[in-house]
N, C-alpha and C positions, 0 to 999 in steps of 0.2 A: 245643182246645189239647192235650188230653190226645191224640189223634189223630195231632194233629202229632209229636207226642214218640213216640210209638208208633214212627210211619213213620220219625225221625230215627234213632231207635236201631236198628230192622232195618236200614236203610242202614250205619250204621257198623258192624256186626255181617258182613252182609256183605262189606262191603269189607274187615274184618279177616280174612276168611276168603280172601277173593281173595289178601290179602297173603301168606297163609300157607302157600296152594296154590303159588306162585311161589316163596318161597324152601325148599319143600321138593320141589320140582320137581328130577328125575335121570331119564335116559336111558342103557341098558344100549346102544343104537348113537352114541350123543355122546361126545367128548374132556370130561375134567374142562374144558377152558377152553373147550368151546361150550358145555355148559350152564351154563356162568359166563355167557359173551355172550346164553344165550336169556333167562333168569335179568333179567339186568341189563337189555334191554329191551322185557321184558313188561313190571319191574317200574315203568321209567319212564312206562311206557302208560296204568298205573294203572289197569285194569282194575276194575268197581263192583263184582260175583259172582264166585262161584268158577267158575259156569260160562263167564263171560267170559275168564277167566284162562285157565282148562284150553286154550279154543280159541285163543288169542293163544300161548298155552306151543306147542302144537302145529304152528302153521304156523312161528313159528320155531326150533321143535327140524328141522321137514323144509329151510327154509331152511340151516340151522347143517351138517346134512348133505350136501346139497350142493355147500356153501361147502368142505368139509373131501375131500369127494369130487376137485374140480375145483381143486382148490388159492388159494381164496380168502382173503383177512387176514379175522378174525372184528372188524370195526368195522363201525359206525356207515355209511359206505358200502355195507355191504353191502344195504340197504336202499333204495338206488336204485331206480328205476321201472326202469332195465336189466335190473339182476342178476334183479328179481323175474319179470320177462319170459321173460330166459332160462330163469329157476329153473322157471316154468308151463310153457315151451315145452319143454325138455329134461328138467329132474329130474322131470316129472309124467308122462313119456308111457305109463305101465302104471297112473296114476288116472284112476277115472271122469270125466267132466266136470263133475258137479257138484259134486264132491270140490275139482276144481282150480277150480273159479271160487269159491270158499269160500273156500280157502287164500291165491289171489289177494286178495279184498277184504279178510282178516285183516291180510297182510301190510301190504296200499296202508295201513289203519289204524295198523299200528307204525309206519310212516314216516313220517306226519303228525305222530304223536307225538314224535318224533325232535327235528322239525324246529322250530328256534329260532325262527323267523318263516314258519309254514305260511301256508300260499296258502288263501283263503279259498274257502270250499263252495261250490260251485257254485248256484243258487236254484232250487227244486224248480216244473218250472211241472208245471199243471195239466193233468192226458190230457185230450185231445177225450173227450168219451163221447159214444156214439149219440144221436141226435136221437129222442124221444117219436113214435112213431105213433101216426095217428089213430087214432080207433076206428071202428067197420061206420059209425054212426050221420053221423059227420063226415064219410065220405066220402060217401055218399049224398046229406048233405045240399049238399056240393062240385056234387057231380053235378048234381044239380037247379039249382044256381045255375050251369053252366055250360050249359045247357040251353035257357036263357030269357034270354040274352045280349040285347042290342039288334037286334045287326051278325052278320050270319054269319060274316065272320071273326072277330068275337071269340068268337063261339059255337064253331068249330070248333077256334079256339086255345085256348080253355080245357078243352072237351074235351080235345085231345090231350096238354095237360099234366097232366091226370089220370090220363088211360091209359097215358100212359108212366111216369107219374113211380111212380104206388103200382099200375098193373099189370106195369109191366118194368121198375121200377127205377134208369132211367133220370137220369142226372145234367143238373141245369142247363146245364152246359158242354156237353154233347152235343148236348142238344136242338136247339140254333141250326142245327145239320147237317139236322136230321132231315127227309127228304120222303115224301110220301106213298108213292111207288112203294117204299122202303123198308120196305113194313109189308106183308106178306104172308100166305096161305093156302096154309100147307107141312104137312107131315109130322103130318097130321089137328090142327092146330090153328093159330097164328094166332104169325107167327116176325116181329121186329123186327129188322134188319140194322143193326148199328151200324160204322160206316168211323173210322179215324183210331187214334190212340194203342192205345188198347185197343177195338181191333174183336172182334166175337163177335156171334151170332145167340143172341136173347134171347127165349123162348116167352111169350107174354102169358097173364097168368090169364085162366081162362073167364069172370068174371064184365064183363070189361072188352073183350072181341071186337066185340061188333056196335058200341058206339060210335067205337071207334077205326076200326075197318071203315068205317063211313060217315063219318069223319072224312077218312082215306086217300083214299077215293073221290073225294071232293070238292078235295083237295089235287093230284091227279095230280104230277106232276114239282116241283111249288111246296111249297116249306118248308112243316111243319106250323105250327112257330112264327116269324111275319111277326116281323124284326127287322130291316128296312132293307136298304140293299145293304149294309152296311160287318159281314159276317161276325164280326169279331172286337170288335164291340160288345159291351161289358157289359149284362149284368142285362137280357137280353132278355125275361126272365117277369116282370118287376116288375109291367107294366102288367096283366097276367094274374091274378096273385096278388093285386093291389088289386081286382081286378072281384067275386073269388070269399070275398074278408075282406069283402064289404060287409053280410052278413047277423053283425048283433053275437050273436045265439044260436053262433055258428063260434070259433073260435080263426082268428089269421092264416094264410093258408097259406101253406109256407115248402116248396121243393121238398126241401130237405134229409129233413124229415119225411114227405114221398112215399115218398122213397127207402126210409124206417127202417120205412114200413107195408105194402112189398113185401117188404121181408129178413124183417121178422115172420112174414109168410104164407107163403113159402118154408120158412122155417125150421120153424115150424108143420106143413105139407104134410110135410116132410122128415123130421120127428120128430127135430130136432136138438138140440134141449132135453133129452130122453130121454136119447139116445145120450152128449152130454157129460156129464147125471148117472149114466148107468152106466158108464161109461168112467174118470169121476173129471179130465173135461179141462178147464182153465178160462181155458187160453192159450189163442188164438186163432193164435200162432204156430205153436202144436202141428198145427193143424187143417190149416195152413198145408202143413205137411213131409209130412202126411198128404195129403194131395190133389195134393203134386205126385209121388206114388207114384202116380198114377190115372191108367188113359188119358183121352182125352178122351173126351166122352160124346157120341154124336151125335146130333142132332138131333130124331131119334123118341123118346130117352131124353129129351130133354132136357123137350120136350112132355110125354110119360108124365109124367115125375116134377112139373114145376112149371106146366104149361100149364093146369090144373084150377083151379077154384073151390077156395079156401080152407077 
């Protein structure tokens, strides 16, 4: 209880300081009657901290600017999702960008505040996060149950959903395409040709060659993975994935997690973990801007760097 009370009066301690930082709030470039207007709704925003305040005061003393710049009426309008657009697009263009995406969401917040019957939040869904890779032990022991199949086709389909999926990476939707004459011995190591949407030649880890090799071989021009005639069937590895979850020592196998114990081992191989803790990079966007600064890498790079054992 005591706690409670503790935490109630730092809160109202607080916000009587936020209150306080607002009405003694002045700017040496604002009109007496914009920092009346910034004044007046920060202070309806009601800000909890003074450090809330400060920032809510800020974006619109630069709005109240502006406004007086371009000859704007200092109301309650001015806080339109327009003016604030234009205000980002034009009154910002000598701020950094992350300055003006700040000043932006400060503003969008006064004008919720504003607003007598605001539009309800939006509902926060959930990021995909990557799928769990297997570990050495799971996949090996994949292997072995893809090995001792009944059928040769199911032995050479499980195979090659192994090899592609956690040696190249390989996505379920592709696979349906995949023939053996696509899988080749290039540019000293073992290259997968993938056709469609997002085509590219994909070097296979070393640990995963000879059986896909003798998987291909045995395939010649015929799909790796048998899914009927009608191509654009679903869940063509279903029947695969059941074959190779039959041992209960395994976890299910889901291609999604092939996929996430290739990116591992690349990433691994790559020293990527590294480079984004020394770099300090945790956007993935980032990575993004940076590699489309890169030429492309060809094919001998591509082996060199990712065609090797893990």
């Amino acid at each position: 209880m005591a706690s409670a009370d503790r935490l109630h009066a730092s809160e109202t301690d607080a916000a009587r300081r936020a209150a306080l930082a607002i009405e003694r709030y002045t700017s040496g470039s604002l009109s007496a009657p914009a920092a009346a207007f910034v004044r007046e709704v920060v202070a309806t925003a009601a800000p909890a901290t003074p450090a809330r305040a400060k920032a809510l005061l800020f974006a619109a003393g630069k709005l109240a600017a502006f406004a007086e710049q371009v000859g704007l009426e200092l109301d309650a309008a001015l806080l339109c999702e327009a003016v604030i657009e234009r205000f980002v697009v034009v009154g910002c263009a000598g701020v950094l960008p992350a300055t003006r995406r700040t000043l932006r969401t400060n503003l969008r917040a006064l004008a919720r505040s504003l607003e007598q019957y605001p539009q309800p939040s939006p509902v926060s869904l959930p990021r995909e996060r990557a799928k769990r890779p297997y570990s050495e032990a799971q996949i090996d022991g994949y292997l072995r149950l893809a090995a001792c199949q009944s059928t040769e086709q199911r032995r050479t389909g499980c195979q090659a959903l192994m090899c592609l999926g956690a040696g190249a990476g390989i996505v379920a939707g592709e696979l349906r395409y995949m023939r053996g004459s696509d899988v080749a011995c290039r540019a000293g190591g073992v290259i997968v040709t993938i056709a469609g949407r997002r085509a590219r030649s994909v070097p296979v880890l070393e640990r995963y060659h000879e059986p896909l090799l003798s998987v291909a071989r045995f395939a010649g021009e015929r799909r790796l993975i048998a899914g009927g005639r009608d191509l654009t069937r679903r869940n063509v590895t279903d029947e695969l994935c059941a074959a190779l979850s039959a041992d209960r020592s395994l976890p299910r196998l889901e291609p999604g997690r092939l996929r996430s114990t290739w990116l591992i081992s690349c990433a691994r191989q790559i020293g990527l973990g590294a480079f984004m803790q020394a770099a300090g990079i945790r956007c993935s966007q980032r990575l993004g801007d940076l590699a489309a600064q890169l030429p492309d890498a060809s094919e001998l790079q591509l082996v060199a760097l990712l065609g090797t054992s893990a």
